[in-house]
N, C-alpha and C positions, 0 to 999 in steps of 0.2 A: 798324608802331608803334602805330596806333589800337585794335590787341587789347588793347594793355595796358591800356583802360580799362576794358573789363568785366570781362577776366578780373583782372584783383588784387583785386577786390572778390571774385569766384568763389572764387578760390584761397586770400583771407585768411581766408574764413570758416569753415572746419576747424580753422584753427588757431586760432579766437577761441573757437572750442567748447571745443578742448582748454585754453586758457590758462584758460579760468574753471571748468572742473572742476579740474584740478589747481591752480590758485592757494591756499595756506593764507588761513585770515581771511575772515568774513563781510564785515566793513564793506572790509578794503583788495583783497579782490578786486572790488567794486562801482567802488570806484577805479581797479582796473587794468582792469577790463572798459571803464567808459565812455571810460577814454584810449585804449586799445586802440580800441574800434571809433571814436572820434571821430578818430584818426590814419586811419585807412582810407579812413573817408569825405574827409576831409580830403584827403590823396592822392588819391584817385580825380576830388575836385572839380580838382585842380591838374594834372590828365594831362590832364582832359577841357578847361581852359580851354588849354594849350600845344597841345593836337590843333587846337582850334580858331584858335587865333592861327598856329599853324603850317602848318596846311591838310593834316593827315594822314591817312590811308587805308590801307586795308589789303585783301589778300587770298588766298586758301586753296583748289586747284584741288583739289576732291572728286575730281570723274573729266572727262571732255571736256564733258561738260555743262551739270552742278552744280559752280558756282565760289561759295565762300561771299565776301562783301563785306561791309566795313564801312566810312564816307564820313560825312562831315559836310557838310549843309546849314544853315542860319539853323535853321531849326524843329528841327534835332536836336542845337544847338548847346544852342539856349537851354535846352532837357529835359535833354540831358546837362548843367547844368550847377545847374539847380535841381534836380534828383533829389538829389544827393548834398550839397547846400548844407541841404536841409528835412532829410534825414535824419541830417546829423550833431547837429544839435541834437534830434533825435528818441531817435537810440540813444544820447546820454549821458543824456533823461530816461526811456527805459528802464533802465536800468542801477538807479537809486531809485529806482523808482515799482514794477517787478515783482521777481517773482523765481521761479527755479524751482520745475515743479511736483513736488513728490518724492513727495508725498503728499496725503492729503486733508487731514491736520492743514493749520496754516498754513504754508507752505516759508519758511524763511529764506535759501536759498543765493542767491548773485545768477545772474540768468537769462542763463547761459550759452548757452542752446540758443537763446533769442529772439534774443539780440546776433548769434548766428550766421546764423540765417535771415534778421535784419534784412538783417546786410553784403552777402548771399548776394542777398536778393532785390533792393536797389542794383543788383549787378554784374549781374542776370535786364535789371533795366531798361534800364540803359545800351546792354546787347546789341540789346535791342528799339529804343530811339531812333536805335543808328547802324546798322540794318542795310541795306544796301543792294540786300538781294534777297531773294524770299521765301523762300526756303528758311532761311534765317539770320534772319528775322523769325518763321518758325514755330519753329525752336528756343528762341527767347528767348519767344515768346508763352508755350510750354508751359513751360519755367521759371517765369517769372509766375505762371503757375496752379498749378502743383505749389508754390511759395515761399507763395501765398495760401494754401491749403489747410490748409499745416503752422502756418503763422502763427495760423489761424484759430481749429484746433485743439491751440493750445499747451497749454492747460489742459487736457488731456486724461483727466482725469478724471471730468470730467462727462459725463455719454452725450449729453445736451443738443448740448454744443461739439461732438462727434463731427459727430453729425444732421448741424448750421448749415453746418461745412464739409465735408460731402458735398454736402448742398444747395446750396450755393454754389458747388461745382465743378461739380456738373453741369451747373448752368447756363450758367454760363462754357464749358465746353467742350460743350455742345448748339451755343452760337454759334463755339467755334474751330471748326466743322465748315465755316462758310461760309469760313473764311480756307483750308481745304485747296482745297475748291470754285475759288476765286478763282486759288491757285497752279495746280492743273489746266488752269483754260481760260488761262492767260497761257501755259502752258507750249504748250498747245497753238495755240494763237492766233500765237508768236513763236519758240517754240523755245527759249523762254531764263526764267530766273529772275528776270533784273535788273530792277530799277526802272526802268531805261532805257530798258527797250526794250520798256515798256509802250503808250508813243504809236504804238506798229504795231497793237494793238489795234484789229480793227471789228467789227462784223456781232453777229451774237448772242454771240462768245464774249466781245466789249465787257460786253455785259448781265449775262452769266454773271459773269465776272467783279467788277464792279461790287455785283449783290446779295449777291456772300460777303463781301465786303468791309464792306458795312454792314450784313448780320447780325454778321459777328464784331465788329465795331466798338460796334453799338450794344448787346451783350449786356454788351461788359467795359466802359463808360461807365455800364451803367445806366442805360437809357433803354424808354422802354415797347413792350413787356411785359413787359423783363428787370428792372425796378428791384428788385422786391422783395428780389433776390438781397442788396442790400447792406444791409440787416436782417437777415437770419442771418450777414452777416461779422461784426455790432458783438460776437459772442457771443467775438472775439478779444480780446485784450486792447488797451487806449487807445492806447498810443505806435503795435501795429498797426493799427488803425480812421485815426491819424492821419498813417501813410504811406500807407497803402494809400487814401486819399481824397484827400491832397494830391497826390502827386507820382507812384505808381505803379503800381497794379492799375487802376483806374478811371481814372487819365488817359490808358493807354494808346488805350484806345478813340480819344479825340478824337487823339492821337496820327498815327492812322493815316488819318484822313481831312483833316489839318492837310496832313500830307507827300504824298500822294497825292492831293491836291485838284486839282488840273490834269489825273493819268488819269482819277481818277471824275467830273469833271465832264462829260467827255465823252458820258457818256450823258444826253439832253437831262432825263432823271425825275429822276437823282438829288440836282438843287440842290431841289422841292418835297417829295422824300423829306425828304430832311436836313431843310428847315422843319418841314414836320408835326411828323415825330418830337419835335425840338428843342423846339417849342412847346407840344407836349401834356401832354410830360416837365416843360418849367417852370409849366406853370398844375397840372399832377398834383400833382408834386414839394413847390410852394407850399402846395398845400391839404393834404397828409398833414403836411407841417411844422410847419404850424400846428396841427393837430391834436394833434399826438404830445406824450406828458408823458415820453417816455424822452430823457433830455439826448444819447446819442449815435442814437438813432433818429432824434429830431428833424434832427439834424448830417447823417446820412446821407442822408435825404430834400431835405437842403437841397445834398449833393454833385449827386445826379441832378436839381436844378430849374437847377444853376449848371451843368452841363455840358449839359443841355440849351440855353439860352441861346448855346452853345461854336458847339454844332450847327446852332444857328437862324443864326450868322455865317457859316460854312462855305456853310451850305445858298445864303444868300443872293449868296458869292460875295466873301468875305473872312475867308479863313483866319486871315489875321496878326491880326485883330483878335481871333478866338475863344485864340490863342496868348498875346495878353497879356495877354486875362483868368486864360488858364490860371495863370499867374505870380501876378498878386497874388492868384486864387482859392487856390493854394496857400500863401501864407505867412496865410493868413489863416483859412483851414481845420486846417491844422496847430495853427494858435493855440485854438483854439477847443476843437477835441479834447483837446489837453493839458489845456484848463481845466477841462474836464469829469471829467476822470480827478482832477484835485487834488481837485474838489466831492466826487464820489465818494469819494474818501480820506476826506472829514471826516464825509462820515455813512452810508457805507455800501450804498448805492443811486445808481443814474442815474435815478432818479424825479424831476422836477425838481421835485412841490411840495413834497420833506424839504430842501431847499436854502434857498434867500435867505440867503448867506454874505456877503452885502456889509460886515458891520458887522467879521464874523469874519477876513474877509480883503478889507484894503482894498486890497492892490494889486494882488494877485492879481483883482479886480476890477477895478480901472481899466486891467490890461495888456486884459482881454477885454473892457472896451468898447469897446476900439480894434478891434477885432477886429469884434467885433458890429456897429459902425457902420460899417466897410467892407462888410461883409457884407451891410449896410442900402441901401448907394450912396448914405450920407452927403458930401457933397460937404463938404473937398478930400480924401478918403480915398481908398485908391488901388484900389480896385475898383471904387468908383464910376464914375472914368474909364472905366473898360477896359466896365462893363455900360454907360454912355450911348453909348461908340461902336459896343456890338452893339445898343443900338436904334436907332440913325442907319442900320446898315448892315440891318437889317433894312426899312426903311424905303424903300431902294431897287426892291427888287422889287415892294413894294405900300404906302402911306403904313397903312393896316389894319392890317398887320403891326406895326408901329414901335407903335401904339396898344395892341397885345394885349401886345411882349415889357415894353412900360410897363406893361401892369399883371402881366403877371411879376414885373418890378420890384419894384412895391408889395409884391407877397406877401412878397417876401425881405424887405423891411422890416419886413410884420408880424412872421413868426418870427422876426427875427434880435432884435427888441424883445422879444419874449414870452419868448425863449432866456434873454437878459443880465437880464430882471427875476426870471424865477423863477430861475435859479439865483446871482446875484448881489445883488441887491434889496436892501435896506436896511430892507423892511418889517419890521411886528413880527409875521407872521404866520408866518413860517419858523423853521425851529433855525435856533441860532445857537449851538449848540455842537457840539464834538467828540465822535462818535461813542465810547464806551469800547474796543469792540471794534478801531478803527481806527486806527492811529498818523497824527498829521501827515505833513505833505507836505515835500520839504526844502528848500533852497535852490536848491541843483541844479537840482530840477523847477521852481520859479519860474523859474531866470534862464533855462533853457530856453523856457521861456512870454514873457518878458520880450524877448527877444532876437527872436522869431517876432514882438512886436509893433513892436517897431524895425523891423523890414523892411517892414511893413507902413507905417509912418511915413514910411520914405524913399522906399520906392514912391510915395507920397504927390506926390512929384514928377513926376508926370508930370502933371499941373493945371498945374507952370509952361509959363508960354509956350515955345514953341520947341523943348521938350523930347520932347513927341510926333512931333512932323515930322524930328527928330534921329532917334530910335528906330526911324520904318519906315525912314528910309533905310540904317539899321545894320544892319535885317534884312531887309530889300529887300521890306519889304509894303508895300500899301496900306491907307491910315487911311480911312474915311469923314469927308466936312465935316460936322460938327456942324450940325443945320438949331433954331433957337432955339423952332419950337412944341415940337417933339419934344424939347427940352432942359424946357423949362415942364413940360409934363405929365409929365414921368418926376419931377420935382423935387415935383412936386404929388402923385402919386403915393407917394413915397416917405415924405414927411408925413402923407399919410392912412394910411398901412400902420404909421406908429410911433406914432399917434395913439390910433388901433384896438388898436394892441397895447398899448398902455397901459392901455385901457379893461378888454380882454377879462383883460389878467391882476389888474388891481381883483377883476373880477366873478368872475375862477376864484377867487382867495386868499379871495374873502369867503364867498363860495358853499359852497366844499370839498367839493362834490357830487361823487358816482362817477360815473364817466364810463358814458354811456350805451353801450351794443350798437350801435346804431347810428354814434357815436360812434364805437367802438373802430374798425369796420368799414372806418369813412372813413382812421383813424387809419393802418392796417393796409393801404395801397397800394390804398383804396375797392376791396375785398375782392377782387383780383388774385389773394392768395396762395388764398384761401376759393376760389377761382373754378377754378384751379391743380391742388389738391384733391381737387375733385369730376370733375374731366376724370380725374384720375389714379385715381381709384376708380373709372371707367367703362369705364378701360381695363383695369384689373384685373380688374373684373367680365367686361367680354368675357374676357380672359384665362384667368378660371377657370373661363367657359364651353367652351373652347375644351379646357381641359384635361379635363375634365369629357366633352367630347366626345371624345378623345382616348383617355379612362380606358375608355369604356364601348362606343362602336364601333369603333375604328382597333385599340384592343388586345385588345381582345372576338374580332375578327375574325384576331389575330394568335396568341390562345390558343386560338381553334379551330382553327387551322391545325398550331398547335405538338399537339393532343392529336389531328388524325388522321393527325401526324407519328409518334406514339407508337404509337398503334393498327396502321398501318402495320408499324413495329416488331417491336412484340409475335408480329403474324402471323405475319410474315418467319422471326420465331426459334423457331416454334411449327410452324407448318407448310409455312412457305417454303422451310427447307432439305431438307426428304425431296421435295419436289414436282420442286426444281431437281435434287436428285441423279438421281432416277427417271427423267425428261427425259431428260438427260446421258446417263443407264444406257443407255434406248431410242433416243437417238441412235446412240452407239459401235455400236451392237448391227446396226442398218439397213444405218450405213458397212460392218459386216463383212459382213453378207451379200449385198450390193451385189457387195463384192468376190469373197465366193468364186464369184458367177454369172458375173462378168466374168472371172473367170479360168478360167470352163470352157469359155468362147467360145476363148480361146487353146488350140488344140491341136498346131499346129506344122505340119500337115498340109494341103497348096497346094490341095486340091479342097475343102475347107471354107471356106477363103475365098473362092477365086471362087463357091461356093455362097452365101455372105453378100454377096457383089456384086451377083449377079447378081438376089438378093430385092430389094435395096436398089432398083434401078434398075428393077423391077417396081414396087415400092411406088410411085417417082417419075415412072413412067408415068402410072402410074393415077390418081394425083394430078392432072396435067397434063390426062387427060381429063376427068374429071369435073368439072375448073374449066370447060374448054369445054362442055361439055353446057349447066353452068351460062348 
């Protein structure tokens, strides 16, 4: 019964393609599209919670081997269950906000193909949170990246968006190489696919195992040296920037090391792996954030500093806790992205200093300072919570730690202030009107925004007492105790990073200076992609040496060969055939005379022979002596 959750989302979305191309009416097939795919997801969230309360499982015998699995744990309860809760509100604010691209004029029709890849990549996810063995985790992984790809490249007429998601996939699947690596040595380590039957793991194929695991992990989370990857996704459209950040390409990552955090731990490197990473990703992450003037660039770099953070709990040795950040990071990511895409609507760019619509749209502001201020770890907002328990829990393996993910922390406060002032702000230094070229934004897409930041409000709840100690025991994690320096300084932190950001956006809006080279460089993953680049030009360059070599001795020596193949030839047919006949001739000719001497030995006549005997036997006399003499 537990297939049926990923595949109906699989299976709906052909036919959500076909209902919005053949549907009549611009405005009421936007109508039927977003009901259409809001019913899906809808369903899909209502299988996944009955699997869950019901304790459902499923399975699929390939061959005596390969058995495919799907099972529900706490951590793939809670994913299946927020994946399709952020994406129903997601694909009814696609439905108004894009629209097919039919051409390079402006498209009017409603985006059919996007609603579909939306639903399509839901049912990719679901696949991947309840799989229970890798063979069924790599099919869903590559779903994921085949659904990212097309998503990325929906607008596919720019050659631009082409580039962003090749680039993007490559990436991504440079790092699924480690998740086949990882299915390899388990397979060979236990004989089996399962999740299960991972704790039989030791010895180096542990190890093995182990690094494919967080290469492919930390490639699709976005974490360094992969981050840059999610700056050429943003060239997707908003509603995809705002799934594929909250709830499904990029959370898979933490995903897989959330669930498998008890085999991977067993190797003693990989809880200081997970830190580094984790913490380099959020102090990286934070300073490109801040940097950046593109409203969904900035968003992006702020996904890889927050899922870094994920990684720093994991590393440290509490999964549950990087899980409930994951939750309200989602409903508060998704909020934020949408808000971006309405800014965008009013004047026509994600540049964030053509914005400060605060005056233009006042609620649509105050839904994203809810947003912003979670984001901030404004205490009682509900990300706050969940980032002060991954610096308590980082704290455990070294107090140092707990001090560096606090000033992680701050950072997210600076950008998240810098975010909501330039593109919200009230100053008089921004437009504050509606682009000509660009229509407003509807209701639709507000309540959709609006509704992202309720959730975030009622998450909000997990500040009251009693309410956190409820929640691990409902998901059978461990919380860290809150230690009160480490509660100060994060707090202290988070005031001086809103303080700053207050300042530095005064100094940008009054300033209006172009951003420096240097500047951009930092802006730009502190020049990763530049870096990226020039390796890849180097391999090219050997490349064309090689071909180059190639061209001029290996084939050189192959068209010598081929022209005294020719010459050879030529002879052969010039004067190789009279030379071979004449042979031949002189041969035949030897055999007959051969014969007719041999046949004059035969004369039928008994005193001839014994006269040839009796030579013969002279002959081998003599022989006989003259070896003796010898």
């Amino acid at each position: 019964m537990l297939w049926l959750v990923p595949l109906f989302p699989l299976l709906a979305a052909p036919g959500m393609y076909w209902l919005g191309k053949h549907w009549p009416g611009k405005d009421s097939g936007r109508v039927v599209l977003s009901l259409a795919g809001a019913a899906v997801a809808v369903v899909t969230l209502l299988l996944a919670s009955v699997a869950l309360m019901g304790d459902w499982d499923g399975a699929y015998r390939w061959s005596s081997q390969i058995v495919l699995s799907v099972g529900m744990t706490p951590a793939s309860g809670v994913f299946a269950i927020v994946v399709p809760l952020i994406a129903t509100l997601i694909i009814v604010y696609s439905a108004y906000h894009e629209s097919e691209p039919l051409s390079k004029r402006v498209p009017t029709r409603p985006p059919a193909r996007l609603i579909a890849l939306l639903t399509a990549f839901v049912g990719a996810m679901e696949l991947l949170v309840l799989a229970e063995d890798l063979v069924t985790l790599l099919i869903a992984w590559e779903l994921v990246g085949a659904c990212s790809w097309a998503l990325i490249a929906h607008e596919w007429q720019e050659s631009d968006n082409l580039r962003d998601a090749a680039w993007a996939f490559l990436v991504t699947r440079f790092g699924d190489l480690g998740l086949y690596i990882a299915a390899a040595a388990a397979f060979a380590g236990t004989g089996s696919f399962a999740f299960a039957d991972l704790s039989q793991l030791d010895g180096w194929l542990l190890h093995v195992f182990v690094a494919g695991a967080v290469l492919a992990a930390a490639a699709k989370s976005a974490q360094l040296p992969f981050s840059p990857w999610l700056f050429a996704a943003m060239s997707g459209p908003t509603p995809v920037s705002a799934l594929l950040h909250a709830a499904t390409m990029v959370a898979a990552g933490i995903y897989l090391v959330i669930r498998l955090h008890a085999e991977m731990a067993a190797a003693a490197w990989f809880g200081p792996v997970a830190i580094t990473l984790g913490l380099a990703t959020a102090l990286a992450g934070g300073v490109v954030a801040y940097l950046q003037r593109h409203a969904k660039k900035l968003l992006a770099a702020s996904t890889s500093a927050q899922y870094g953070l994920m990684w720093l709990a994991v590393g440290a040795g509490f999964p549950g806790v990087a899980l409930v950040h994951f939750v309200t990071h989602a409903f508060t990511k998704a909020a934020l992205f949408l808000a971006a895409g309405i800014a965008e609507r009013h004047v026509g760019s994600y540049l964030l200093n053509t914005m400060r619509l605060g005056r233009l749209l006042p609620g649509i502001a105050a839904a994203t300072m809810v947003a912003s201020l979670a984001l901030a770890g404004v205490i009682p907002l509900s990300a706050a919570w969940s980032k002060e328990k991954i610096i308590t829990a980082a704290g455990h393996p070294a107090s140092w730690l707990a001090v560096i993910a606090a000033i992680a922390g701050g950072l997210s406060a600076l950008y998240a202030t810098r975010f909501q002032l330039l593109a919200f702000g009230r100053g008089l230094h921004g437009r504050t009107r509606t682009a000509p070229s660009q229509p407003g934004h509807s209701a639709v897409e507000a309540g959709a925004l609006y509704l992202l930041s309720a959730g975030t409000l009622v998450l909000s709840g997990l500040w009251w007492p009693g309410v956190g100690s409820t929640l691990a025991d409902l998901l059978s994690i461990q919380l860290p105790k809150t230690k009160l320096w480490e509660l100060t300084l994060s707090l202290l932190l988070v005031a001086l990073g809103i303080g700053v950001g207050f300042w530095a956006v005064r100094r940008e809006v009054s300033s209006q200076s172009r951003q420096s080279e240097k500047r951009a460089a930092m802006a730009n993953w502190i020049g990763l992609p530049a870096l990226a680049e020039q390796g890849v030009e180097t391999v090219m360059r050997f490349s064309h040496g090689l071909a180059r070599f190639d061209d001029r001795a290996v084939d050189a020596g192959i068209r010598a060969s081929a022209r005294f193949g020719v010459w050879l030839a030529r002879v052969g047919d010039q004067r190789g055939e009279g030379a071979f006949d004449g042979a031949t001739g002189l041969l035949a000719k030897g055999v007959d005379w051969a014969g007719q001497v041999t046949r004059q030995a035969h004369t039928g006549q008994m005193h001839h022979y014994y006269t040839g005997i009796a030579s013969g036997l002279a002959v081998i006399l003599l022989i006989l002596g003259i070896g003796a003499l010898l």
